[in-house]
Legacy VTK file of the C-alpha trace (Angstrom):
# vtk DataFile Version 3.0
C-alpha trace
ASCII
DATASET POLYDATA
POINTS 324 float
0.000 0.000 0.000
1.401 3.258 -1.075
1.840 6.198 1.850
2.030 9.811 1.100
4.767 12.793 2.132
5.550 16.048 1.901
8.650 17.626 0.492
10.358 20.876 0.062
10.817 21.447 -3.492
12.846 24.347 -5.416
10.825 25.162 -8.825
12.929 27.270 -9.898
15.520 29.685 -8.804
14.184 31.913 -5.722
10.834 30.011 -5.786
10.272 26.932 -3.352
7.023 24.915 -3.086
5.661 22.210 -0.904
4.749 19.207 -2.779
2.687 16.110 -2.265
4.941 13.034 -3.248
4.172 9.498 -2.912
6.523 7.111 -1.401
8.597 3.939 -2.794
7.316 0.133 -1.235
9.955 -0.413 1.428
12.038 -3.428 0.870
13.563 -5.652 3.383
16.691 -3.648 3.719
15.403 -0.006 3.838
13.563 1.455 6.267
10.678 3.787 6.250
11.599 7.458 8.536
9.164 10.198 10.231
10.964 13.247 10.185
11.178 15.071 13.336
13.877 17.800 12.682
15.811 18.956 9.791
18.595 21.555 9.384
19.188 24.241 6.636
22.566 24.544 5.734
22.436 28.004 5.347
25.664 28.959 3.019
25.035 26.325 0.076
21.292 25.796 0.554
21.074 29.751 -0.240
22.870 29.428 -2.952
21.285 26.627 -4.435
18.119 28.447 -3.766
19.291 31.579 -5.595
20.364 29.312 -8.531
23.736 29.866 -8.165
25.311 26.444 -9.138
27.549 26.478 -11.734
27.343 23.996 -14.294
30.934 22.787 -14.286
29.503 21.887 -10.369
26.147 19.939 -11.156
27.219 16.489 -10.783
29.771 17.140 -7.713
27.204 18.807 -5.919
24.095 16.478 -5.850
22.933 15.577 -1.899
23.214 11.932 -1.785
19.126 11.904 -2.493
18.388 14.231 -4.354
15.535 14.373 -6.900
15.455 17.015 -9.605
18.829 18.484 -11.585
19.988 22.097 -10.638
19.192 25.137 -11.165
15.355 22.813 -10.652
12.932 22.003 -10.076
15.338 19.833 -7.498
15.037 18.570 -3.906
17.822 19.128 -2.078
19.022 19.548 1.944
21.053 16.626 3.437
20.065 17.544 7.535
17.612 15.288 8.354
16.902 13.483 12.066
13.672 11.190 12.012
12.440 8.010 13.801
12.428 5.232 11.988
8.991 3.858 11.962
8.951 0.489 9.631
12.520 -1.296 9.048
15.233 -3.976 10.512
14.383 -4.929 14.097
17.611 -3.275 15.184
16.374 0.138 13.949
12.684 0.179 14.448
11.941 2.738 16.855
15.281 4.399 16.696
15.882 8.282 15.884
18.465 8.276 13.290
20.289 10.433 11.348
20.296 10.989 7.570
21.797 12.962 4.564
18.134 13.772 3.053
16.086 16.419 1.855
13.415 18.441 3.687
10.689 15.626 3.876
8.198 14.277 6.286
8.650 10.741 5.875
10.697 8.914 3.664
12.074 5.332 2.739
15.829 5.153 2.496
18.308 2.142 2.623
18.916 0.614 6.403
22.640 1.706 5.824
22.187 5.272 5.036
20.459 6.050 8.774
22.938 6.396 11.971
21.305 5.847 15.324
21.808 8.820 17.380
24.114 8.044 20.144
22.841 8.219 23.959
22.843 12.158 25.219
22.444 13.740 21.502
18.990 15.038 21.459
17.322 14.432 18.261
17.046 18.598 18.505
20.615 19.291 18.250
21.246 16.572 15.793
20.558 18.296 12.840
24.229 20.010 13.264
25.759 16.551 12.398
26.492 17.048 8.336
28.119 20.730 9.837
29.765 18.649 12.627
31.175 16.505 9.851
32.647 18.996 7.384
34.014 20.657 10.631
36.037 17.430 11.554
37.290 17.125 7.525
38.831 20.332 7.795
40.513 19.501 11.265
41.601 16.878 9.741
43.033 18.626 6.728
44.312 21.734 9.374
45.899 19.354 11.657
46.462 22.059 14.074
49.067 21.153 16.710
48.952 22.155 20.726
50.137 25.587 21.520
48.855 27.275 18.158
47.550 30.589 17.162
44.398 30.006 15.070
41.838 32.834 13.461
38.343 31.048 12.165
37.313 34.147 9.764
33.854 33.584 9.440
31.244 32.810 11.822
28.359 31.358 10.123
27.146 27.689 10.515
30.567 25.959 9.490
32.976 28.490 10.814
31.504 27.945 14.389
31.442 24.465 14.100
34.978 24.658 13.550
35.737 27.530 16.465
33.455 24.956 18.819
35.808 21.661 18.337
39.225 23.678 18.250
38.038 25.361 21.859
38.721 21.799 23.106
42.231 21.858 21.495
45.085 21.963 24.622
46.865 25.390 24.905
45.394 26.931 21.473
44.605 30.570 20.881
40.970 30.187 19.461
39.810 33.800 17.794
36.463 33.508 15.690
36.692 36.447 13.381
33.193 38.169 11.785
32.262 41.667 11.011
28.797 41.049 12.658
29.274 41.803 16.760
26.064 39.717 17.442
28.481 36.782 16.782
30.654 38.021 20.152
28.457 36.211 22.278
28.189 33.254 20.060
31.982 32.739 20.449
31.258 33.700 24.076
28.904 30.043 24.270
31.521 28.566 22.653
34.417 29.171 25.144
36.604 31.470 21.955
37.752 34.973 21.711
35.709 37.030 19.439
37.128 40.196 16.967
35.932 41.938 14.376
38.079 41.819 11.137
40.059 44.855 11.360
40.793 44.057 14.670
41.717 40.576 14.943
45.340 39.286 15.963
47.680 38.534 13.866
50.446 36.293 13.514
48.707 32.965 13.139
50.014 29.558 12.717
46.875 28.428 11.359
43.610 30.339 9.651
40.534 28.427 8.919
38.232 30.503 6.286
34.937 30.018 6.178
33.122 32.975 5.315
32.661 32.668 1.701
33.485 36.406 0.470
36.578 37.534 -1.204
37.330 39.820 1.442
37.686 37.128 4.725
39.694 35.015 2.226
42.587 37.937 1.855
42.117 39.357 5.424
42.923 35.421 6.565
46.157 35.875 4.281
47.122 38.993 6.250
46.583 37.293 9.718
49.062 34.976 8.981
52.980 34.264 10.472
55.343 33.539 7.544
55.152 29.941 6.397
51.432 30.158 7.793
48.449 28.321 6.194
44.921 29.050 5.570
42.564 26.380 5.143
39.329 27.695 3.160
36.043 26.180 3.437
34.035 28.657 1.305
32.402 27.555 -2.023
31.938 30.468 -3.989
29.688 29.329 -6.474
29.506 30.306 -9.992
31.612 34.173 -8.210
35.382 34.131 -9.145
37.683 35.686 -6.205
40.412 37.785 -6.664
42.686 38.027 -3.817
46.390 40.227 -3.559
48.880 37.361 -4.281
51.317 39.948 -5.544
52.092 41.520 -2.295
53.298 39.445 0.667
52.208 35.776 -0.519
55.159 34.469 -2.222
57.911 36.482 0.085
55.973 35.202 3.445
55.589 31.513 2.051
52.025 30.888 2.606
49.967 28.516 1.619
46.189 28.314 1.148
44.491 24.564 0.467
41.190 23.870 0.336
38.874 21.171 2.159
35.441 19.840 1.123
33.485 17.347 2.982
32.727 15.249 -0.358
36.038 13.614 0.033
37.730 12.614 3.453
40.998 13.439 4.446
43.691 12.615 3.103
45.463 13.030 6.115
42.851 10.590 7.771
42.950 7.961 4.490
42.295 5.361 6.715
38.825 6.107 7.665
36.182 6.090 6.325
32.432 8.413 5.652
30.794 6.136 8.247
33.444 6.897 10.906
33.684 10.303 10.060
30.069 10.826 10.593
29.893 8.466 13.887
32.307 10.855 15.613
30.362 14.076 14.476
27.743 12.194 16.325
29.505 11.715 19.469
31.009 15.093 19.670
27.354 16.789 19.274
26.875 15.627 23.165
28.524 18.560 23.810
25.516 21.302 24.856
27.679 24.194 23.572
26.602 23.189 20.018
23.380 24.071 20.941
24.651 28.089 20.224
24.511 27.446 16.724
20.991 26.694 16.366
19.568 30.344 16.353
16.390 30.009 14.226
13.546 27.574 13.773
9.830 27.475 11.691
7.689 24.936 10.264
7.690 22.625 7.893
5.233 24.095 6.158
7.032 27.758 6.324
9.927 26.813 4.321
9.445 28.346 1.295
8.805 31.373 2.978
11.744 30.368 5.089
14.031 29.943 2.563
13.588 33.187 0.615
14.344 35.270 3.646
17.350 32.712 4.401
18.977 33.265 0.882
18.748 37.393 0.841
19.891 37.468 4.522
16.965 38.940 6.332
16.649 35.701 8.085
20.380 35.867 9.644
20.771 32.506 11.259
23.319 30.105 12.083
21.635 27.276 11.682
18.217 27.004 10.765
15.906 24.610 12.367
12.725 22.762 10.552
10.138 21.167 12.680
7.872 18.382 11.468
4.737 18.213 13.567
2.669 14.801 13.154
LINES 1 325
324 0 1 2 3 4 5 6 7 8 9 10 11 12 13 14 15 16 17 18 19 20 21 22 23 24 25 26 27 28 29 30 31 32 33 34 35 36 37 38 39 40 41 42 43 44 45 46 47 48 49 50 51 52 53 54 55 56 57 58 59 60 61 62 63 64 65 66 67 68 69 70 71 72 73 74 75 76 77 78 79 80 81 82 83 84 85 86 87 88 89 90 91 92 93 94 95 96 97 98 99 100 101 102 103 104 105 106 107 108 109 110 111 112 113 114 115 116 117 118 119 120 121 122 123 124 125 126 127 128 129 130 131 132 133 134 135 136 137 138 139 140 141 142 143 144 145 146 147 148 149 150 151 152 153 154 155 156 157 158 159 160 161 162 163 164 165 166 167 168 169 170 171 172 173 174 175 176 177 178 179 180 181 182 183 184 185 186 187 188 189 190 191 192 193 194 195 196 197 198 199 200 201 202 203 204 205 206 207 208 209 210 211 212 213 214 215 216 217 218 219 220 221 222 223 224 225 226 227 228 229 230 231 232 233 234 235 236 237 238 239 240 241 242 243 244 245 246 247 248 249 250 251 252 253 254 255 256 257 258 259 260 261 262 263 264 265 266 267 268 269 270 271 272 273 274 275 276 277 278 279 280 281 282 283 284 285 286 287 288 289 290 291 292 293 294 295 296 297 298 299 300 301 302 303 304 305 306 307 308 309 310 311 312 313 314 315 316 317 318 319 320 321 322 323
């Protein structure tokens, strides 16, 4: 017997829609999932939303279940926390994480659900795909004790990053934004907080994550000689131009990029399953809970997601809750 859902669908660039879909039989190795929470990730959500894809990008891009082909109509989102309702005896019952759209129910393979671990709320859960891309880029960083590190940007990744390194022995943590509501933000999070023009310089280590040309040369200028900036911005289809004629080559730096499609190299050994089951376990930590700064409806989102993309919704992260 077929059920229904709903889903959050983008029909075209700047216009979402809520659309009745109808689900897939279950087989014996799937399971069927009520969505109780889901997360926006705020930085490439908007700019899907705004159509801003480029077409070199399409194919790296697609959320492991998406429907539709960019710039839409496509279904896309990859923060999801449900119970699963119908599936393997081991994870009936069980509130589970999963990389999929905005949806109220849906039928996915067994292996593509985690089981949240005991003392993660199902609330705070939905920071576990920002979780994850924080630990890749730790990974990548490999910051050692005793350093001097600068996170420029304090959105949704960039304080996932400043909220792991704060448990880093004898590191100088600075979380670096040009808006001062993020001061007490950093403040939850147990960093140091400056505005651009003032931060410190002299850094071992800069992680970039604010996704504007601007952070991205400011992170070159709080660097020591021989420092590095890892950048976790994806600028779309924007090219960035940035003052590699000045200090760069004299200085020795070094800027390398990290994307969460494609673990570590530094961490070759693992694998996405154990990447994502210690995201899990380091979400027990209530500090997290600072980056969850919005929530709506379901049934808002495509209101939601307008004011999201052109900024006059100014989350962190952005909470969805499915009622029923």
């Amino acid at each position: 017997m077929s059920q229904s859902a709903r889903a959050f669908w983008l029909r075209s660039p700047d216009h979402g829609e809520i659309r009745d879909v109808t689900l897939p039989a279950r087989g014996d190795d799937e399971v069927l999932v009520r969505t109780l929470w889901s997360g926006v990730s705020r930085g490439t959500e908007a700019l899907v939303f705004r159509g801003q894809v480029p077409r070199s990008q399409w194919d790296v891009m697609r959320a492991p279940f998406q429907d539709g082909d960019f710039p839409g109509p496509v279904k896309y989102g990859y923060l999801s926390v449900g119970v699963v309702e119908e599936g393997p005896a081991r994870l009936t019952g069980r509130t589970v994480f999963c990389l999929y759209p905005h949806q109220t129910r849906y039928v996915v393979p067994a292996s593509a659900v985690t089981p949240l671990p005991d003392g993660v709320p199902a609330e705070r859960a939905v920071l576990t795909g920002t979780v994850e891309t924080a630990v890749n880029a730790l990974w990548d960083a490999a910051p050692l004790i005793g350093d001097r590190i600068a996170v420029v940007g304090g959105g949704m990744v960039g304080c996932s990053v400043a909220a792991l390194l704060a448990g880093y022995p004898g590191v100088r943590v600075q979380l670096v934004d040009a808006d001062p509501a993020r001061a007490a933000t950093a403040a939850a999070l147990g960093v140091e907080f400056a505005a651009p023009e003032a931060a410190r310089d002299g850094c071992d280590l800069v992680v970039h994550a604010s996704a504007t040309e601007q952070g991205l040369a400011r992170s070159l200028e709080l660097l020591r000689a021989e420092g590095t900036v890892i950048d976790l911005s994806w600028y779309g289809d924007r090219r960035v131009t940035l003052p590699l004629g000045e200090g760069f080559h004299s200085r020795r730096l070094t800027i390398r990029s990290s994307q969460v499609g494609t673990v570590s190299p530094a961490r070759a050994q693992r694998g996405y399953a154990d990447r994502l089951a210690l995201a899990l376990e380091l979400l027990a930590d209530p500090a997290l809970n600072a980056l969850i700064t919005g929530e709506s409806g379901f049934e808002e989102l495509p209101t939601v997601m307008q004011g999201l993309a052109t900024g006059e919704i100014p989350a962190l992260c952005h909470r969805v809750r499915y009622d029923g």
